[in-house]
C-alpha positions in Angstrom: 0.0 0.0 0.0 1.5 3.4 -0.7 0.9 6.1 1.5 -0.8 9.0 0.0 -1.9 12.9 1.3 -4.8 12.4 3.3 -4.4 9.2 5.3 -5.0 8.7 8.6 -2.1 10.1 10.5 -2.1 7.1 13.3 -2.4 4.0 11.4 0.7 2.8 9.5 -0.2 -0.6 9.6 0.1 -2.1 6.2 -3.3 -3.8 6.0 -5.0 -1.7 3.6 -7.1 1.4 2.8 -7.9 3.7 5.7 -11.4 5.1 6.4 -11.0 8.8 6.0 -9.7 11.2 3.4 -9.2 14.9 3.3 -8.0 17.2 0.9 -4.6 19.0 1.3 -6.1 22.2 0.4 -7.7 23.6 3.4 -10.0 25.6 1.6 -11.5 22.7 0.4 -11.8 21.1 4.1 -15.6 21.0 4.4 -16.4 19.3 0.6 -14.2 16.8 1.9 -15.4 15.8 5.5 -18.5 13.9 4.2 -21.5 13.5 6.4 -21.6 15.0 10.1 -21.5 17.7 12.5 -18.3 19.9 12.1 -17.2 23.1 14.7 -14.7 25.6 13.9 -13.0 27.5 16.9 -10.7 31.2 16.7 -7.7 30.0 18.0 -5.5 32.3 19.8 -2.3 33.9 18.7 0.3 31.5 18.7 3.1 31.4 21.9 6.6 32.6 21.0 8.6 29.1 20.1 10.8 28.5 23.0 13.5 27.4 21.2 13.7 30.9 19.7 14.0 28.6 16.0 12.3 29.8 13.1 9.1 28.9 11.4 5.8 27.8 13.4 6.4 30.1 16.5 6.4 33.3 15.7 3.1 34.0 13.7 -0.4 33.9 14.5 -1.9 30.8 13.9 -5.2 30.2 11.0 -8.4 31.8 12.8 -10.5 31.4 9.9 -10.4 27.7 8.9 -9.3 25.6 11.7 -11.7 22.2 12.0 -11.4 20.8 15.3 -14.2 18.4 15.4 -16.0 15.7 13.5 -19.0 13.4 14.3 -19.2 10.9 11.6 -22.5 9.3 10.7 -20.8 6.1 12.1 -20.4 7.5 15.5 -16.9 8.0 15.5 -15.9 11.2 17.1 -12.8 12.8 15.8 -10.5 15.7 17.4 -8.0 17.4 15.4 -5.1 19.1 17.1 -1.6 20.1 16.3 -0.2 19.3 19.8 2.2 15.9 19.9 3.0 13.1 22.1 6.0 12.7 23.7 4.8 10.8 26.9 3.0 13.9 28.6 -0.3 11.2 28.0 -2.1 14.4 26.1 -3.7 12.2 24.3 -5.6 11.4 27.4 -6.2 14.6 28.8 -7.2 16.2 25.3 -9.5 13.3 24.8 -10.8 13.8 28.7 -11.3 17.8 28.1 -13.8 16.9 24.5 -15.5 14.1 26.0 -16.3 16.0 29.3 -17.7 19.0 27.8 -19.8 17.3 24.9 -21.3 14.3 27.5 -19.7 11.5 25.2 -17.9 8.2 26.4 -14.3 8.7 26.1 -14.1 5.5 23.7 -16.0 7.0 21.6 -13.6 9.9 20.5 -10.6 9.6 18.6 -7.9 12.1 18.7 -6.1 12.9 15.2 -2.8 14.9 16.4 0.4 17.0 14.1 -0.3 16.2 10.9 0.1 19.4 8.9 -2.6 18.1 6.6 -5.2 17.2 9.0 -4.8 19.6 11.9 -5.1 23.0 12.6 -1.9 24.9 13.2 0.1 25.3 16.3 3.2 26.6 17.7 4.3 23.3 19.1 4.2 21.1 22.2 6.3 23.2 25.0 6.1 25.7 27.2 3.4 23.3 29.9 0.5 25.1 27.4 -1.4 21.8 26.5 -3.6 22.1 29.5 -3.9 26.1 29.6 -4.1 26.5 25.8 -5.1 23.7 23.6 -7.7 21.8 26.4 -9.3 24.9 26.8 -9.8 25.2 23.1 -10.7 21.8 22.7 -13.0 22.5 25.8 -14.7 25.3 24.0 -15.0 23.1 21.0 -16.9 20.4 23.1 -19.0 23.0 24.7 -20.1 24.3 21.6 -21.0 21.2 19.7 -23.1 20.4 22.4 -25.1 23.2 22.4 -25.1 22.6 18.7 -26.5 19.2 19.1 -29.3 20.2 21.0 -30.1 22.9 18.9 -30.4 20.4 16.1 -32.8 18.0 18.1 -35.3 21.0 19.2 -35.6 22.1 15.7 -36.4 18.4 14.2 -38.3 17.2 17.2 -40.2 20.7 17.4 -39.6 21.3 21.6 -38.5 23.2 23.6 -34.2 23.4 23.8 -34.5 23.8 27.4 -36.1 20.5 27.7 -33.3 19.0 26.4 -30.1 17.6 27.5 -27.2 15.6 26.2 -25.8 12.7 28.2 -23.6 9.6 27.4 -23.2 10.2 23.7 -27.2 10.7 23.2 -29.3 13.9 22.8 -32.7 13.6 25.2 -35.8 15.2 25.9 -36.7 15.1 29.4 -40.3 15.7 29.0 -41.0 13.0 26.3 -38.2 10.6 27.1 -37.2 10.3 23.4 -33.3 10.0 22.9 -31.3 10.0 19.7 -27.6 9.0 19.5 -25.2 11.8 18.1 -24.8 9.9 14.6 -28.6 9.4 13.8 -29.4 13.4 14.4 -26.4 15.1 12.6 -26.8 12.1 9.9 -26.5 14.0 6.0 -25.8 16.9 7.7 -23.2 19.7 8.4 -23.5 22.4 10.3 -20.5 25.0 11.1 -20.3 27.2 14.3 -17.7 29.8 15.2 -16.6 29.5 18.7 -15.6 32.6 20.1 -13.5 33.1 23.8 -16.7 33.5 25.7 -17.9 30.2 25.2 -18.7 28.4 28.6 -17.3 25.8 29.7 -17.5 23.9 32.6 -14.4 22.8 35.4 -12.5 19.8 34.6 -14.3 16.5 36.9 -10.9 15.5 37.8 -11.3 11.9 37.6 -8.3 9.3 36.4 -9.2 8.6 32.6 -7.4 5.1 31.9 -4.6 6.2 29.5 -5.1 5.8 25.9 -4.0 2.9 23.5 -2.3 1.7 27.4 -3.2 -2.1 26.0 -0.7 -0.7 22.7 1.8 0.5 25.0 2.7 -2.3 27.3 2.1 -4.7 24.2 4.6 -3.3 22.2 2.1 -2.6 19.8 2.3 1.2 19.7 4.2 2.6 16.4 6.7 5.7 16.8 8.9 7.7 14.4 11.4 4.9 14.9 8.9 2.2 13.8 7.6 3.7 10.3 7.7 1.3 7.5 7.2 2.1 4.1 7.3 -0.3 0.7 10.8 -0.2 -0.8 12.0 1.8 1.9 16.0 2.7 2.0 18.0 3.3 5.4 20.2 6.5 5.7 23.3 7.7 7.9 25.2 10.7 7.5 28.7 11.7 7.8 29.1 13.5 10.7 32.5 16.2 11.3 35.5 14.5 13.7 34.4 17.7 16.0 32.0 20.0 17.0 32.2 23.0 14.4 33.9 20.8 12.4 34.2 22.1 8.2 34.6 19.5 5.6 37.6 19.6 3.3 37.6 16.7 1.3 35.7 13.5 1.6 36.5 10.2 -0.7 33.5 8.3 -1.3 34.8 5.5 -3.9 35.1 2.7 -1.3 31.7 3.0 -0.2 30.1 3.4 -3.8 31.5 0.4 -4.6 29.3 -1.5 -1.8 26.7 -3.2 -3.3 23.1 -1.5 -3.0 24.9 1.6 -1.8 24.2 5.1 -2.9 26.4 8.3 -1.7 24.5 11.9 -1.8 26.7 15.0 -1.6 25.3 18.8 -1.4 27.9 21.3 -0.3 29.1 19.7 3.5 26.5 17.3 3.4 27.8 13.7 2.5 25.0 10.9 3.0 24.7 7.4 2.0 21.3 5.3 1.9 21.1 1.3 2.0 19.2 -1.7 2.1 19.6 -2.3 5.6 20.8 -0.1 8.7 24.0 -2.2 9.2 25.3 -1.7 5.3 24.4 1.8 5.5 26.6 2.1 8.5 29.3 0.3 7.1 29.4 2.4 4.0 29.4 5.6 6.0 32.0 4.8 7.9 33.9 3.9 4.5 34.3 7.2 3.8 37.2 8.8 4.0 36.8 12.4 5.2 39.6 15.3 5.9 38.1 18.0 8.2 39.1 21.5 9.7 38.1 23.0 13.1 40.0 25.5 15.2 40.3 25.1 18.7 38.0 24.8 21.1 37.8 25.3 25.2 36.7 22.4 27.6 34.1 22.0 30.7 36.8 23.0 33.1 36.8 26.5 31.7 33.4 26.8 31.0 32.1 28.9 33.6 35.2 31.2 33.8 34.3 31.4 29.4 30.4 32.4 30.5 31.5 35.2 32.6 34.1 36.8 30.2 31.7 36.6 27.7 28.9 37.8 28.7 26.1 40.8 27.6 25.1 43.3 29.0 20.9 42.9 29.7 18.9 43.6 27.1 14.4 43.7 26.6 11.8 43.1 28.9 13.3 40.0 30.4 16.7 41.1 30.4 16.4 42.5 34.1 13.7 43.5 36.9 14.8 46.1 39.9 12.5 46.8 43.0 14.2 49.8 45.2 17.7 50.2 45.6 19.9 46.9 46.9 22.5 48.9 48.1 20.3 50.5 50.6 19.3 47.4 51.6 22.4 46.4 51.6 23.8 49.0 54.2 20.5 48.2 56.2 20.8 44.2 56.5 22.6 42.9 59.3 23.6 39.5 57.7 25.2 39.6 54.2 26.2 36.8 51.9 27.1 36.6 48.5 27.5 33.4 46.8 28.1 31.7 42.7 26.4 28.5 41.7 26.8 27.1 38.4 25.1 24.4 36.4 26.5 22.2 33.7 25.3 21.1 30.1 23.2 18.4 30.4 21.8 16.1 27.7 17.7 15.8 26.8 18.4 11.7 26.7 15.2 10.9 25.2 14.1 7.5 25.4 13.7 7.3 21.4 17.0 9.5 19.4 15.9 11.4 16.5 14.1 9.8 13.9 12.7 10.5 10.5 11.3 9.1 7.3 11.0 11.0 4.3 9.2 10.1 1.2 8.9 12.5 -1.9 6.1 12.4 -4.3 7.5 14.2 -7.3 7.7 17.6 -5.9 6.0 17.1 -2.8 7.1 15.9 0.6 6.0 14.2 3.3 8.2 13.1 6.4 6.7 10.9 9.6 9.3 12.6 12.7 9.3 12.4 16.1 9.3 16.5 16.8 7.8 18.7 19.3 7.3 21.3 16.4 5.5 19.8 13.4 4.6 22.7 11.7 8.0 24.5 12.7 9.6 21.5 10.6 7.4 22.0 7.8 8.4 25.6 7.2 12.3 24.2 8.0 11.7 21.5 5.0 10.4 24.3 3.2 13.3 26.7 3.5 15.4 23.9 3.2 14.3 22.7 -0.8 13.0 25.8 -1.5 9.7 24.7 -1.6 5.9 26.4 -0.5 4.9 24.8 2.6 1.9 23.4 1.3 3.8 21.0 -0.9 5.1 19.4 2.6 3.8 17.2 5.2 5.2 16.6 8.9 3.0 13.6 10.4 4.5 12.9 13.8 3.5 9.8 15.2 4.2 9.7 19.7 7.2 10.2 20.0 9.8 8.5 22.5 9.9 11.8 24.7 11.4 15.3 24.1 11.6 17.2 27.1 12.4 20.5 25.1 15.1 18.8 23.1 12.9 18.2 19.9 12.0 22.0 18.7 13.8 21.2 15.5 14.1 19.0 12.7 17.4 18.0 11.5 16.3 14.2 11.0 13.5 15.3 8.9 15.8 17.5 6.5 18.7 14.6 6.8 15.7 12.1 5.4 14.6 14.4 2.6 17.7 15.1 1.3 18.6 11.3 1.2 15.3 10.2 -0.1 15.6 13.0 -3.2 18.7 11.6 -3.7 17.8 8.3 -3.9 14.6 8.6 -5.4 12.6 6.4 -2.6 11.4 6.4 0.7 14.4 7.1 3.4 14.4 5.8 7.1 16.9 7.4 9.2 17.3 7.3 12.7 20.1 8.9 15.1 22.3 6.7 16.8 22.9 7.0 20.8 25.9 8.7 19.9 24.9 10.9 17.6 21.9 12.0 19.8 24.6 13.1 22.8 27.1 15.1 20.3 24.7 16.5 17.5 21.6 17.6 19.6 21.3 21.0 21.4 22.1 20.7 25.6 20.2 22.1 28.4 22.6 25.2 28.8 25.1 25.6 31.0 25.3 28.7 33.8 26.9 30.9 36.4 24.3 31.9 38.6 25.4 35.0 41.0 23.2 36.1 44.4 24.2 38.6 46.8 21.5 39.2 49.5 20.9 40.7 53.0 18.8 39.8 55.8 18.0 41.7 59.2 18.8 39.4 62.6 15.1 38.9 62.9 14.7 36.9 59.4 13.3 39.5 57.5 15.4 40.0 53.8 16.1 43.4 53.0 18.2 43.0 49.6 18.3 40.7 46.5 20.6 40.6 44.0 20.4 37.6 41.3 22.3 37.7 38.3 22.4 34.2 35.4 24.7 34.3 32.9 23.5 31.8 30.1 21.1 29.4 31.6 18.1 31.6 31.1 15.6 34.0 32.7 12.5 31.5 33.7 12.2 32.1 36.8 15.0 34.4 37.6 13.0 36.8 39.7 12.8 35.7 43.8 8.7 34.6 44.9 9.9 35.8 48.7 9.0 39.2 49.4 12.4 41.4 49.1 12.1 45.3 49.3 15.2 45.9 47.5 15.9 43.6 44.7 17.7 43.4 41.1 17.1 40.3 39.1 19.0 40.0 35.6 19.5 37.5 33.0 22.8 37.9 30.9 23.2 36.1 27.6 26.9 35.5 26.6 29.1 32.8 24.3 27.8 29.5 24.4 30.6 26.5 23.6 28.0 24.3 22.8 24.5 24.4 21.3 21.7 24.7 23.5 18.0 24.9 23.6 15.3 24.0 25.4 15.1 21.8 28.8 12.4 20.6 31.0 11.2 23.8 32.8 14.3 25.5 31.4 16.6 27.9 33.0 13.7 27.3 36.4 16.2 24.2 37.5 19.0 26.4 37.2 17.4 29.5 39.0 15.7 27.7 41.9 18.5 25.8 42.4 20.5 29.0 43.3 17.4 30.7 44.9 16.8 28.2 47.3 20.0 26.9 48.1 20.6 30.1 48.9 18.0 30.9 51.2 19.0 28.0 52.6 22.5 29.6 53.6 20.8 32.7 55.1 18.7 30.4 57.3 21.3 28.7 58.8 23.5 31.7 59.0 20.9 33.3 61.4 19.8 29.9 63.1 16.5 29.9 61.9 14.7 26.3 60.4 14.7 26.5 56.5 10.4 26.4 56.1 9.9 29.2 59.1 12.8 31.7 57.1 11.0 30.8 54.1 7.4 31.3 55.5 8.8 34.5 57.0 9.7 36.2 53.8 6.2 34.8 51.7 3.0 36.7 50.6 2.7 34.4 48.2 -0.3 32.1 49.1 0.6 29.7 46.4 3.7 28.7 47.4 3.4 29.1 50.8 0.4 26.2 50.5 3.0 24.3 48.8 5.8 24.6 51.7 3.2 23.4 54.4 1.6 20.8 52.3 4.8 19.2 52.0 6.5 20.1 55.5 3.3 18.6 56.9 3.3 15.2 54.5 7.1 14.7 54.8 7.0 15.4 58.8 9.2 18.3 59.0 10.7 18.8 62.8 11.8 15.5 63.5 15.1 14.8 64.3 17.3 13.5 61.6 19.6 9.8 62.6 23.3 10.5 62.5 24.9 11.2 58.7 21.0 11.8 57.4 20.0 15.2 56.4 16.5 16.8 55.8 15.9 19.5 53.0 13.5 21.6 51.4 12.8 23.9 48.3 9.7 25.4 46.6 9.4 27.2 43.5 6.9 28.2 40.7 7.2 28.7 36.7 4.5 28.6 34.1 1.6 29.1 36.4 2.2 26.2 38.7 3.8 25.7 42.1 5.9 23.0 43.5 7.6 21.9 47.2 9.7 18.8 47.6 11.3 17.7 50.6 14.2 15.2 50.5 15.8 12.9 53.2 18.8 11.8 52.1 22.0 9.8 53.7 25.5 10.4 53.1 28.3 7.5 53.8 31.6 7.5 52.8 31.1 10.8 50.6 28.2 8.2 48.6 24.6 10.2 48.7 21.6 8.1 48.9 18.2 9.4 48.8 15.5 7.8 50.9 12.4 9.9 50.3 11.3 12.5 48.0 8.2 14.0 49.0 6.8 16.8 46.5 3.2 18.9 46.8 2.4 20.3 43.5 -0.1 22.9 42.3 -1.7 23.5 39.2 -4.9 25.1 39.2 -7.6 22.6 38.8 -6.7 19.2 38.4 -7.6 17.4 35.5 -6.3 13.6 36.1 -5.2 12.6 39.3 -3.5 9.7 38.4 -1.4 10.8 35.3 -0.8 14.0 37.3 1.2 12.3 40.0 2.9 10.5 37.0 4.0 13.5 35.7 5.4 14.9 39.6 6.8 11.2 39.7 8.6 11.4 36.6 10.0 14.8 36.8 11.3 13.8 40.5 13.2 11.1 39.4 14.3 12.7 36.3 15.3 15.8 38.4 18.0 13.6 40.3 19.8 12.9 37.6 20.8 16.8 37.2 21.0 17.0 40.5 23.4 14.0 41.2 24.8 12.8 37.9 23.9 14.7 34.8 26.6 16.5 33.2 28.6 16.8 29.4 32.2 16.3 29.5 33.7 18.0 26.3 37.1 19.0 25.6 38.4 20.7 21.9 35.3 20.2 20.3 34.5 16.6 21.5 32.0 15.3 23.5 33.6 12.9 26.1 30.7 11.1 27.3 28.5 11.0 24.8 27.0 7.2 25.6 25.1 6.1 28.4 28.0 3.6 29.4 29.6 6.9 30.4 26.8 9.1 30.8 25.1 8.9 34.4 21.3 8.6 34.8 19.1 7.6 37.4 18.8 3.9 37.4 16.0 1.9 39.7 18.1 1.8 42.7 18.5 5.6 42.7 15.3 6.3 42.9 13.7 7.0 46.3 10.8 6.4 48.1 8.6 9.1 46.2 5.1 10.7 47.6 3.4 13.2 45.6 0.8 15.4 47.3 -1.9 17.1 44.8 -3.4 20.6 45.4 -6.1 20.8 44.2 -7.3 24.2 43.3 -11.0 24.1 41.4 -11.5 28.0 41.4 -8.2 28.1 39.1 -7.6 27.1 35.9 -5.2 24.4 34.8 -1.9 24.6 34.0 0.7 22.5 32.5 1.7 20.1 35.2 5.0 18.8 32.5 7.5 20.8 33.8 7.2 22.6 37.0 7.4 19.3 39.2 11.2 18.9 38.5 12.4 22.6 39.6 12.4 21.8 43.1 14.2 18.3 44.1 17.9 19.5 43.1 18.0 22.3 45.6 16.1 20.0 48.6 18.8 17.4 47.8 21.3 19.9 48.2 20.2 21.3 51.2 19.9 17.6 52.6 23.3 17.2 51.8 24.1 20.1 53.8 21.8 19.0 56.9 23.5 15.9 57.3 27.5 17.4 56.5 28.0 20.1 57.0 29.4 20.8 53.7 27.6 23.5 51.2 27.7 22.1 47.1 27.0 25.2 45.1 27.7 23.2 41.6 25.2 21.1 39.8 25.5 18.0 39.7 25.9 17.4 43.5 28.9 15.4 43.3 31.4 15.9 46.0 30.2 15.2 49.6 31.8 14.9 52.7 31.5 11.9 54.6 
């Protein structure tokens, strides 16, 4: 079966023709849809693309055409939305936000996600703005439809609309008892509604919706980027430079033309080769003999000192915020301290490298990747071949996670250029290798806080300045009347981009390790100095929720150590407390114990996975985590040599929900992991003595 425009983005099963078509022309969108009950939402101005790439992020998205909802005359209900899946399980909660709103069984609602073609567009999958952004859309969507169904059934069964209601995938009127499913009323028909920002919706139920296609998922069954199979499908690798930076001189490709089945494509520095097989395609690359030219390059161990000599003045609206004068408050404080904490590059490590597969049908493309920016790819494709974007197609099947580190597309461009070359269908896929040396880190920084306190607890001055890590969350939650907060850009050795919660690990890192040190320089318990400097009722909720769950106040056995850190970015807040023992300069963790707030919570269950996830992802930063490089070379660029949590790091975790039903949700992806470096840290401390300023953790004191 060949795969044509208009399939089914989900099913790449080869066992024949799938159900529904569309045409690639949007205009032509509701000649194409065939039978049913269609709704159109506004969507809102797209987010900037956190990744600061180009293409997808930085202009408003379609608010004259999107089609977000289909009931088919079979009963199938089916969503359309640009977002992706790389394990935040939005396919469940996007699924949960429709069916609540329009009274339909979950099962009965299918969720068609980033295909270019097919869905409306958006930005991409970052920032925590699933929840915030698309459910409410999607919310609105459902909303509206139902109101649309009942319209219908007042009109055709001549009664009253306020007799009606809708309930379990039916339309029923109260007062006669008659009921009609949602296929048999909007049967032959279509009907389009605009859905404007006013459109009511109701607060999620918060109930824990089994996860989607789960049976798929611990079967093996489900398909990603890396599984895509095409008829006649070739295998790619590329040649990569002998460093970072790296320009190609000369490269001699006879050896590996003369492989059988092998074919070598050249444009400018790009040298390619495409096989039958993975194995002979990596044999044929690595046939090639290649003559490259870098200039030097520094190493980790001058990193920071390179940051600081290089860095900007601050520029824009988040280049700096001020609040009085810090020198005053300053002079005024009687305790000062001033202190540098630094973070290193750390990798993404997705569970799944990069993958692509590229297929071009004469001069159109289409390309099943695993990014967090589908239509940000398509307008890189574009540029790339010099072709209008609506000759390309990004489909992106789940993908094998991303954590920020999937903004762009280099696979998918890799892929194309091979396929063109070859004239079929192109798989390629990134080794482990290759996905430590070529991707983009989580950057690096030198995080600098001066700060002064009066004997009585209260802080009278704040001064926080990051050079390279980021702004998120630069600016101190505790009330400070004197305060500076500025983010420096400067020379980055090695490419960076987006992280889980970005530079907010970094900054609350320093932050609270920090107040940390000014609560046990004036002998006051880490949660009361905290407490003591916050208005904010959010966080402060946060603190006691999981002070009170973790039983904060006991006494701690000998060479055991008790810490704590809060912290809030993109709308949510977050608290963990960490015990942890330290023996023979080895730190073990014994419990993690994190209270998280989001607004109103959606899905118990695959919230706590997400706080349970981001906890034990967070220790690897915090303990492990960290890219050795020297003169353009990664040094540790495979998991043999690259530290991440493994089952026996992992702690006793408890997660404690908030949950606040008179706010809305937010993204609950991120915000969980800010908080267990710094508790760690300050656990460290409690039980040592010794103060660790550096991430990762890594020398202790015994």
């Amino acid at each position: 079966m060949k795969f044509q425009p208009g399939m089914e983005p989900e099913r790449y099963e080869l066992d024949g023709p799938l159900p529904y078509r569309f045409s690639f022309r949007r205009r032509s969108f509701f000649k194409t849809v065939g039978a049913g009950i269609v709704v159109v939402a506004l969507l809102d101005k797209a987010l900037a693309q956190e990744s600061g790439r180009r293409g997808g992020g930085r202009r408003p998205a379609p608010q004259d055409i999107g089609a977000w909802l289909h009931i088919g005359e079979d009963g199938q209900i089916t969503v359309y939305t640009g977002k992706v899946e790389v394990g935040q399980n939005v396919r469940t909660s996007l699924t949960q936000a429709v069916a609540e709103e329009l009274h339909a069984p979950a099962g009965s609602i299918r969720l068609v996600i980033a295909d270019t073609q097919l869905t409306p567009y958006d930005a991409g999958t970052f920032g925590s703005r699933s929840t915030p952004d698309m459910a409410r859309t999607l919310r609105r969507v459902g909303a509206a439809a139902r109101e649309a169904l009942i319209d219908l059934a007042a009109e055709n069964w001549k009664v009253d609309r306020a007799s009606i209601k809708v309930a379990d995938g039916k339309v029923v009127d109260e007062k006669s008892g008659q009921s009609i499913e949602f296929a048999q009323l909007t049967k032959g028909q279509k009907l389009a509604k605009a859905i404007g920002e006013n459109t009511a919706t109701s607060v999620p139920v918060g109930n824990s919706l089994p996860k989607v296609d789960a049976d798929k998922l611990v079967t093996g069954r489900h398909r990603y980027a890396s599984d895509i199979l095409l008829p006649d499908m070739l295998y790619g690798k590329v040649l990569r430079p002998a460093t970072l930076k790296g320009e190609l001189v000369s490269a001699e490709t006879k050896e590996a033309e003369a492989m059988e089945g092998i074919k070598v494509a050249r444009d400018g520095n790009f040298v390619g080769v495409v096989a039958p097989n993975d194995l002979l395609a990596t044999r044929a690359v690595k046939a090639i003999k290649a003559e490259w030219k870098s200039s030097p390059q520094i190493s980790h161990k001058e990193l920071y000192a390179h940051l600081k000599k290089n860095a900007r003045q601050p520029q824009g609206e988040r280049g700096g915020q001020h609040t009085g004068s810090v020198k005053d408050g300053l002079q005024a404080a009687d305790l000062r301290n001033s202190q540098t904490y630094t973070v290193a590059y750390i990798a993404h490590a997705p569970l799944e490298p990069r993958a692509a597969v590229a297929q071009w049908e004469g001069d159109k493309l289409t390309v099943w990747t695993g990014t967090q920016r589908p239509f940000g790819v398509r307008a890189d494709l574009a540029s790339a071949f010099h072709i209008p974007e609506s000759d390309v197609r990004v489909i992106v099947p789940d993908t094998g996670s991303g954590y920020g580190g999937k903004h762009s597309g280099e696979a998918a461009i890799e892929a194309a250029r091979l396929a063109r070359a070859a004239g079929k269908p192109v798989k390629l896929v990134w080794t482990r290798e290759e996905e430590f040396t070529w991707a983009y880190f989580r950057p690096a920084g030198v995080i600098e806080i001066s700060s002064g306190a009066k004997k009585d607890g209260l802080l009278t001055a704040w001064e926080c300045h990051n050079y390279n890590s980021g702004g998120s969350s630069l600016r101190t939650l505790y009330s400070v009347p004197n305060q500076i907060s500025e983010f420096h850009s400067t020379d980055s050795p090695l490419r960076q981009g987006s992280y889980r919660a970005l530079a907010a690990t970094a900054n609350t890192f320093a932050r609270e390790t920090h107040m940390d040190e000014l609560a046990n320089s004036l002998k006051l318990d880490p949660l009361e100095f905290r407490l003591k400097n916050l208005n904010d009722v959010r966080l402060r909720a946060v603190l006691e929720a999981a002070a009170k769950a973790f039983g904060w106040g006991k006494k701690a056995k000998p060479n055991h150590g008790f810490g704590i850190a809060g912290g809030s970015e993109k709308g949510s807040y977050v608290a963990t407390c960490t015990e942890v023992a330290v023996e023979s300069g080895k730190v073990k963790i014994l419990r993690a114990v994190t209270a998280f707030e989001c607004g109103a919570i959606v899905n118990p269950d695959h919230l706590k996975n997400q706080v349970e996830g981001a906890t034990i992802m967070g220790i690897g930063g915090a303990l492990f985590e960290a890219i050795e490089f020297e003169n353009g070379q990664i040094k540790n660029g495979r998991f043999s040599d690259y530290r991440v949590p493994r089952f026996s790091d992992a702690p006793q975790i408890e997660s404690v929900l908030l949950n606040r039903k008179d706010l809305p949700s937010a993204g609950a992806g991120e915000t969980p992991i800010i908080g267990i470096a710094p508790a760690i840290g300050n656990a460290i401390f409690a039980a040592t003595g010794k103060r660790l300023r550096s991430l990762p953790l890594r020398a202790t004191a015994s």
